[in-house]
Each structure stands twice: as structure tokens, then as C-alpha cells.
MARLO-345489 format. One record per residue (C-alpha): residue number from 1; residue in one letter; x negated, y negated, z negated. Coordinates in nm, 2 decimals, always signed. Example, Ala and Ser with C-alpha at 12.3 -4.5 7.8 and 13.67 -1.06 7.14 Angstrom:
2
{1,"A",{-1.23,+0.45,-0.78}},
{2,"S",{-1.37,+0.11,-0.71}},
END
This chain:
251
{1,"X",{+0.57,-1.15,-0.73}},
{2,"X",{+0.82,-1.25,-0.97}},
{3,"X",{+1.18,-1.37,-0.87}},
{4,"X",{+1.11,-1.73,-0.97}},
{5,"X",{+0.77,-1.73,-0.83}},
{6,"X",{+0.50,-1.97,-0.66}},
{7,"X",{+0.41,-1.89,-0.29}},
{8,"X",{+0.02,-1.98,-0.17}},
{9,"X",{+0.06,-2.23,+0.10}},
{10,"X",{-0.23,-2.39,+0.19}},
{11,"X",{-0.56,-2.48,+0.01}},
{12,"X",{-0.74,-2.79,+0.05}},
{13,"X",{-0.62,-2.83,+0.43}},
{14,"X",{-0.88,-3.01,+0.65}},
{15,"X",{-0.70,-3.34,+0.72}},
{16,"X",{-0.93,-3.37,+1.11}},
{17,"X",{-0.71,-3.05,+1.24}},
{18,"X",{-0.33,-3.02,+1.33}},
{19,"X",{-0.19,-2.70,+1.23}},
{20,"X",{-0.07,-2.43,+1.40}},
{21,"X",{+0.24,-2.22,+1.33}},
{22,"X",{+0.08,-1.86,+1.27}},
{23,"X",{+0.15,-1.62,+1.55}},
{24,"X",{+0.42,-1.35,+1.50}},
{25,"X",{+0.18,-1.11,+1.64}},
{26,"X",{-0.07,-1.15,+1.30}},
{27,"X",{+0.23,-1.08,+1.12}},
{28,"X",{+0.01,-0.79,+0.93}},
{29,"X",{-0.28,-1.02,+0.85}},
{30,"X",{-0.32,-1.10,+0.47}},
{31,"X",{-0.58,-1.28,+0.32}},
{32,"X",{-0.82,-1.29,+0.59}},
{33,"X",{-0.76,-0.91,+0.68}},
{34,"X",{-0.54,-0.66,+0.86}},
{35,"X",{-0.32,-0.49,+0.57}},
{36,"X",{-0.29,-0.22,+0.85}},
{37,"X",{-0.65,-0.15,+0.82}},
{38,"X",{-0.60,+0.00,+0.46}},
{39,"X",{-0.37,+0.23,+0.56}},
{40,"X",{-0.51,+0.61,+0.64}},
{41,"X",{-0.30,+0.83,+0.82}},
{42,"X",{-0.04,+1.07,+0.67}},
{43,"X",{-0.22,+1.37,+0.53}},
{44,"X",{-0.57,+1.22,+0.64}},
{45,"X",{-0.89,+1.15,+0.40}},
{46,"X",{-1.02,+0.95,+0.54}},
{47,"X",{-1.23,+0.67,+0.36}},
{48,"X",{-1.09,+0.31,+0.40}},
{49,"X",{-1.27,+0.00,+0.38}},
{50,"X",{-1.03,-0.26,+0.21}},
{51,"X",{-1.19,-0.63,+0.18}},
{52,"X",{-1.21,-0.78,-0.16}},
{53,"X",{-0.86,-0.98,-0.26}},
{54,"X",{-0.71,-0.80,+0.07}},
{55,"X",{-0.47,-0.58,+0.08}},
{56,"X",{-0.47,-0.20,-0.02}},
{57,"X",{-0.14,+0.00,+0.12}},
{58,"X",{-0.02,+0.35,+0.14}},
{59,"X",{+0.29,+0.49,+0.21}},
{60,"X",{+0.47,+0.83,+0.10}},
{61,"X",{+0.77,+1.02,+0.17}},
{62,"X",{+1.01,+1.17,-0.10}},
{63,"X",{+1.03,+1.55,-0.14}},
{64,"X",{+1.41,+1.53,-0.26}},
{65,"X",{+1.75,+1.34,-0.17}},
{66,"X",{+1.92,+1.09,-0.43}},
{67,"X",{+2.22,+0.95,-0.42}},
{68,"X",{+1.98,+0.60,-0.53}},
{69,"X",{+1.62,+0.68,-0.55}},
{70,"X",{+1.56,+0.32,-0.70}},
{71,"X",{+1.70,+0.43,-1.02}},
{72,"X",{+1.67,+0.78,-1.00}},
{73,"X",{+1.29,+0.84,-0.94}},
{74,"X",{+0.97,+0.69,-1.11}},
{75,"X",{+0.61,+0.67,-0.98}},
{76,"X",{+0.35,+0.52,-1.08}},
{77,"X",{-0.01,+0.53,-0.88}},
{78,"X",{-0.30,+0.55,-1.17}},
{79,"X",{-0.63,+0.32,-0.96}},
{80,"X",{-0.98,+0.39,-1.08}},
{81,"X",{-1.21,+0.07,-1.05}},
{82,"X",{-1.60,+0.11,-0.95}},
{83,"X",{-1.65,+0.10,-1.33}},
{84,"X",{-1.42,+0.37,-1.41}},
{85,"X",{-1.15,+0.11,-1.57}},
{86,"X",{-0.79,+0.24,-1.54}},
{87,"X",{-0.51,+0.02,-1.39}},
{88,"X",{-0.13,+0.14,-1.34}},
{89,"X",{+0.06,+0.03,-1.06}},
{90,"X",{+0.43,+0.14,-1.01}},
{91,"X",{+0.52,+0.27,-0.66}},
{92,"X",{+0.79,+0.11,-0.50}},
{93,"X",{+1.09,+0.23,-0.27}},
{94,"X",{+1.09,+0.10,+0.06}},
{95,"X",{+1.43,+0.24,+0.21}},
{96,"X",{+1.49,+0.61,+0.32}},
{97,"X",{+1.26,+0.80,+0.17}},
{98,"X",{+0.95,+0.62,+0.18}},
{99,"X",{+0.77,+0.46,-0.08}},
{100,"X",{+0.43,+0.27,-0.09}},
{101,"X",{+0.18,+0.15,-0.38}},
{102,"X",{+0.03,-0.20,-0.27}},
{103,"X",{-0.28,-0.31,-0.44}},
{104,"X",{-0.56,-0.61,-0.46}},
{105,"X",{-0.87,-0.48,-0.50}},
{106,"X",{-1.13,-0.72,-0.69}},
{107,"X",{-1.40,-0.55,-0.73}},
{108,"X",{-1.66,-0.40,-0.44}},
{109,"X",{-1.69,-0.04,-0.45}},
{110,"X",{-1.57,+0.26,-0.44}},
{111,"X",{-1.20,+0.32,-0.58}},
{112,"X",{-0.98,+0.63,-0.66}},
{113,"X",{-0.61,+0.67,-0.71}},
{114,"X",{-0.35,+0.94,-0.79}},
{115,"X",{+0.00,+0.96,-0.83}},
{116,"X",{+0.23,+1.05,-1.06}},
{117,"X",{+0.62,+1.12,-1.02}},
{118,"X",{+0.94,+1.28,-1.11}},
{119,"X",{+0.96,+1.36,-0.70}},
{120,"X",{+0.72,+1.66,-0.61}},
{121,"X",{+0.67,+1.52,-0.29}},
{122,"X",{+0.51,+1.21,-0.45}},
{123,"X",{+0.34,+1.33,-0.70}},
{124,"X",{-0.02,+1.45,-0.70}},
{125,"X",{-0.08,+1.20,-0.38}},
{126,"X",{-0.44,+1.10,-0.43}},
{127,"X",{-0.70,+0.95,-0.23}},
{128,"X",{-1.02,+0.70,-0.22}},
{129,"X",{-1.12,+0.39,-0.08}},
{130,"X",{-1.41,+0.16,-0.06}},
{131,"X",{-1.36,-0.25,-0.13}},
{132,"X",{-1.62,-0.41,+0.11}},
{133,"X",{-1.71,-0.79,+0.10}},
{134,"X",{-1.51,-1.09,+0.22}},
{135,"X",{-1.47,-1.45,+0.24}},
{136,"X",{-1.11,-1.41,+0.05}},
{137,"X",{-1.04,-1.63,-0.28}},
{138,"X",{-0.82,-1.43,-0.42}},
{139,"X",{-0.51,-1.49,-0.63}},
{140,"X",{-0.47,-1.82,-0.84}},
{141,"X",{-0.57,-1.82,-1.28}},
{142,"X",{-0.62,-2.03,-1.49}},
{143,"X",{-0.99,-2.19,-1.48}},
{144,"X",{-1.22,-2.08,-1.65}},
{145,"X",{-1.31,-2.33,-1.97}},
{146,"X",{-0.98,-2.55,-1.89}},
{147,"X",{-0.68,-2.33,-1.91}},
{148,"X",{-0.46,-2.62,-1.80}},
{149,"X",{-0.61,-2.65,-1.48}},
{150,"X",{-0.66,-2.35,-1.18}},
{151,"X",{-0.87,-2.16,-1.03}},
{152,"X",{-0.89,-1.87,-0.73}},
{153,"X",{-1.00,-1.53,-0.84}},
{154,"X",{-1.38,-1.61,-0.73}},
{155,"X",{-1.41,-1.90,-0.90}},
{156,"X",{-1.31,-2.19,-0.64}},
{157,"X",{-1.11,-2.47,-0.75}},
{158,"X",{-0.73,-2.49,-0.68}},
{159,"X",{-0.56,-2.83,-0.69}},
{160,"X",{-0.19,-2.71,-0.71}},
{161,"X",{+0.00,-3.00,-0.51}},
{162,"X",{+0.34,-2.88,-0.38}},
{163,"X",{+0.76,-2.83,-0.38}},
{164,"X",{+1.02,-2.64,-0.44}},
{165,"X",{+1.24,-2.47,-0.23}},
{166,"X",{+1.47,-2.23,-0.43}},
{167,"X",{+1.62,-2.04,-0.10}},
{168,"X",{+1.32,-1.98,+0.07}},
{169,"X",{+1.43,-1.66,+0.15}},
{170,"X",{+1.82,-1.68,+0.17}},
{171,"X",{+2.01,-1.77,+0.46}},
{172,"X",{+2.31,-2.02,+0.51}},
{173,"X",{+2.44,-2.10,+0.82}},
{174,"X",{+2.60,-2.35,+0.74}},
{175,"X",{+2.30,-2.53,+0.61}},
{176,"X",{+2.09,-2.45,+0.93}},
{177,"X",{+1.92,-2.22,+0.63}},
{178,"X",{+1.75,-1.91,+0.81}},
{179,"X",{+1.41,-1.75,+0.85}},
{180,"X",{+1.37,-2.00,+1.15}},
{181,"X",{+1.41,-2.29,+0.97}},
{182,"X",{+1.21,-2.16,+0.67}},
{183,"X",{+0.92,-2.05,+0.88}},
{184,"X",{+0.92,-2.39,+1.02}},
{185,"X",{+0.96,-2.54,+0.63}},
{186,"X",{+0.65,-2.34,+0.56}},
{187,"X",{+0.45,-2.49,+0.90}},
{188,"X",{+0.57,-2.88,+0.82}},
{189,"X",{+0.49,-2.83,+0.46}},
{190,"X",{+0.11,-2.70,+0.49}},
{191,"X",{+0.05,-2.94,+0.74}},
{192,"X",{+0.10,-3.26,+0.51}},
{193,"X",{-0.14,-3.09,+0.29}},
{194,"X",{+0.11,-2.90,+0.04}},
{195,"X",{-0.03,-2.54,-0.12}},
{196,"X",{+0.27,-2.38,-0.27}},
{197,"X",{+0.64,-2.36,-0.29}},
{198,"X",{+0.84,-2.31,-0.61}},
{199,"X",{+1.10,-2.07,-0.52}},
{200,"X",{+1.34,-1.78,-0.60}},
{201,"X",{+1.28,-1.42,-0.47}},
{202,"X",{+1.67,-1.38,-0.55}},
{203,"X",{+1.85,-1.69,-0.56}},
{204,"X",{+2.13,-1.77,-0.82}},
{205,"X",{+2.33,-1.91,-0.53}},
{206,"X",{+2.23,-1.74,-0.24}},
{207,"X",{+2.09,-1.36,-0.23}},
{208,"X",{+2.12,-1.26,+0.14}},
{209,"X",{+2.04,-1.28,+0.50}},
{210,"X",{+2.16,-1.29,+0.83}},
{211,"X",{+2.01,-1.01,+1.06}},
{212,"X",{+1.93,-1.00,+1.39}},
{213,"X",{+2.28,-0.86,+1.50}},
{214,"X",{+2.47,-1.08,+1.26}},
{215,"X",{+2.49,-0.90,+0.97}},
{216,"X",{+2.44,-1.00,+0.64}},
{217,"X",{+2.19,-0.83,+0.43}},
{218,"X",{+2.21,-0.91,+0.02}},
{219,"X",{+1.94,-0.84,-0.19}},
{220,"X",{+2.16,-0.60,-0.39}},
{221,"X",{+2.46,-0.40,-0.24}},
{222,"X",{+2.58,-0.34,-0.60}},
{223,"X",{+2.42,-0.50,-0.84}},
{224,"X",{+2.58,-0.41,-1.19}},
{225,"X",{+2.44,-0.02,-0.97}},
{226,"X",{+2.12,-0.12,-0.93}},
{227,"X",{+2.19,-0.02,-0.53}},
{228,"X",{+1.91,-0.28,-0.38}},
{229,"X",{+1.92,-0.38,-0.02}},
{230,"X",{+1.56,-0.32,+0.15}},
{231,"X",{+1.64,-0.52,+0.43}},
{232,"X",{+1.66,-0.81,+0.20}},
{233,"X",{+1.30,-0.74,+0.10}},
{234,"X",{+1.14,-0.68,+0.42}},
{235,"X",{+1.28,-1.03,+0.56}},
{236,"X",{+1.13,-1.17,+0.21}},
{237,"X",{+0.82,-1.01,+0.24}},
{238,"X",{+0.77,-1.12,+0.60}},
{239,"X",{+0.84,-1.49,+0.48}},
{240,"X",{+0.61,-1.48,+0.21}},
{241,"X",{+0.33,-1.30,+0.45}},
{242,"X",{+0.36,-1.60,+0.61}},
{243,"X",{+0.33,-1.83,+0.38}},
{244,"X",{+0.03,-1.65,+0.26}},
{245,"X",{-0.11,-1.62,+0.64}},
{246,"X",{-0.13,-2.02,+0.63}},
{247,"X",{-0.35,-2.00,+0.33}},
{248,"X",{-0.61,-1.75,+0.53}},
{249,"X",{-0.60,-2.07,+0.78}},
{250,"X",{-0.68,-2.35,+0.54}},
{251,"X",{-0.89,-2.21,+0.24}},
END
């Protein structure tokens, strides 16, 4: 996702049922699928089935310490299609001294990926995985034969209709802004029939959260450093997981 970016709300809602807030419990599910369903265990080889416009996610663990591993170590995974086309997709840092590749598969088959890294424990990393069927749409393009209009990944038609809400994943308390308020945004807004926000990954006004214990998490800790805050991402990656879970609902 981009920083000024578009989140998937809902598409063409069915206007004879009242929605539902998602349950925190499906907080995994993405696109019609587990995301944790992708994910083999460390050091296994097991073959993965990963449905079509799901989600593809592995994790690795650093071989060395850095004083800021953001900066200080690339990766990049290298993904072999069915067809043998080559796409590049950088890894990126998670906190500690994990990092994960996340993917979208769109084509059914079998897949392959390596790594490749400035950090010996990353690099070389290399596995398979097979992209099975679904009744996913995908991501949004432009349609086919009329640019100026849209269009899922498969082909289905996609009426944009929408807002914008350019903290969507700040907090201020004192304008009631948190992920409460915005998680009930997100339910208010796909039930009148809306399909996407407008919004800013990292606000020009606001950058940070309020944890659980009160503490406030900006996106950056320095940013002229480049010392990013991966608390901040996690809260906006569970907000935009949602956002993406009402789409699973109303497609």
C-alpha cells in the first residue's frame, strides 16, 4: 500500500442484509482465506496451498545484530510464476529480527521463491507453494477497454463509491480518534453501501497511536534516522485487515 492510499471496503453490498462488525477472532482472514494457512513452519518444506488473490506469508529471522536493520539490510525474495515469469518483492522488517515477504498470488499453480540478502541468515531462504482456486476478486485496475473506469483482478466490475478519512490509522484522544472509533468508522461506512476510504498510511498531522498501556507509538521514532516504529504498522495493518475483511463479506 502506498502512504496516501485507497482501502477496499465493501463491494456492491446487498442492501436486504444488516452488517455485522467482523469478529476480532478472523482477525487473520484476508480475502476469503486464512493468511495463516500460507505460512509453513520454520525450517519445514512443506508445500502450501495459497488461494488465488489470497495471501502468501513467510517469515525469517536475521543472522546478525544492527544498530537499525531498516536501513542497514536489503532483501529482496525473487517469486517464480507457473509460467516461469520473474517478479521481485522486497522483504520487509517486522521488528526484532524478523522479517517477512508477503505476496498475492494470481495465477493457479505451482510457485517458487528465493531470497536474496546482505544478512546470511536471510539469504538463500527458498521454498514452493501451490495457488489453488477461489472465489476471491482480487485487487482493483483499471477495466479493461475503459481505463477510466475499474475493475477486480478477475474481471468483475467495481463501482468505486466512497470517503476519505485521512487518520484512519492515527489516534487523538482528544478527538475520540482511536482504533475503536475507526473500526466502528469502517463498520458504519460499509454498511450505507461505501467500498473504499481515501486515507493516509502516515498522516501529515497525526503519525501515532495510543497502545494498550497508554503509550504512544509514532510511525517513526526518528524520522530524519529512518528509525521506524513497528508497532505503528502492526496497529495499521490490523485496521486495514479489517477493512479488507468487510470486503470478503460483501463481494
Amino acid at each position: 500500500m502506498l502512504f496516501a492510499t485507497s482501502l477496499a471496503l465493501a463491494q456492491v453490498p446487498k442492501p436486504a442484509e444488516t452488517p455485522r462488525a467482523p469478529n476480532p477472532a478472523d482477525a487473520r482472514k484476508v480475502n476469503g482465506g486464512d493468511s495463516s494457512r500460507s505460512q509453513a513452519k520454520p525450517g519445514s518444506r512443506e508445500i502450501q496451498d495459497v488461494l488465488k488473490f489470497g495471501i502468501f506469508e513467510r517469515s525469517f529471522t536475521q543472522q546478525r545484530n544492527y544498530t537499525n536493520a531498516y536501513v542497514q539490510v536489503t532483501a529482496s525474495a525473487t517469486i517464480i510464476q507457473p509460467d516461469s515469469g520473474k517478479r521481485s518483492i522486497p522483504l520487509f522488517w517486522d521488528g526484532g529480527g524478523t522479517w517477512k515477504v508477503r505476496f498475492s498470488p494470481d495465477v493457479i499453480g505451482a510457485w517458487n521463491w528465493s531470497v536474496n540478502s546482505s544478512d546470511p541468515g536471510l539469504n538463500g531462504a527458498n521454498g514452493s507453494f501451490h495457488c489453488v482456486s477461489s472465489t476471491n476478486h482480487g485487487g482493483i485496475t483499471a477495466m479493461t477497454g475503459f481505463p477510466y473506469h475499474f475493475q477486480h483482478q478477475d474481471g468483475t466490475p467495481y463501482w468505486l463509491f466512497g470517503d476519505t478519512q485521512w487518520e484512519a490509522f492515527a489516534d487523538d484522544p482528544g478527538q475520540g480518534l482511536s482504533a475503536s472509533s475507526v473500526s466502528n468508522y469502517f463498520t458504519i461506512r460499509a454498511g450505507q453501501g461505501y467500498n473504499y476510504v481515501h486515507s493516509e498510511i502516515i498522516g501529515l498531522v497525526r503519525s501515532s497511536q495510543i497502545d494498550a498501556k497508554g503509550r504512544e507509538q509514532p510511525a517513526f521514532h526518528d524520522y530524519r534516522a529512518e528509525t521506524i516504529n513497528p508497532a505503528y504498522f502492526d496497529e495499521a495493518d490490523a485496521r486495514l485487515r479489517q477493512a479488507i475483511r468487510w470486503a470478503s463479506r460483501w463481494v
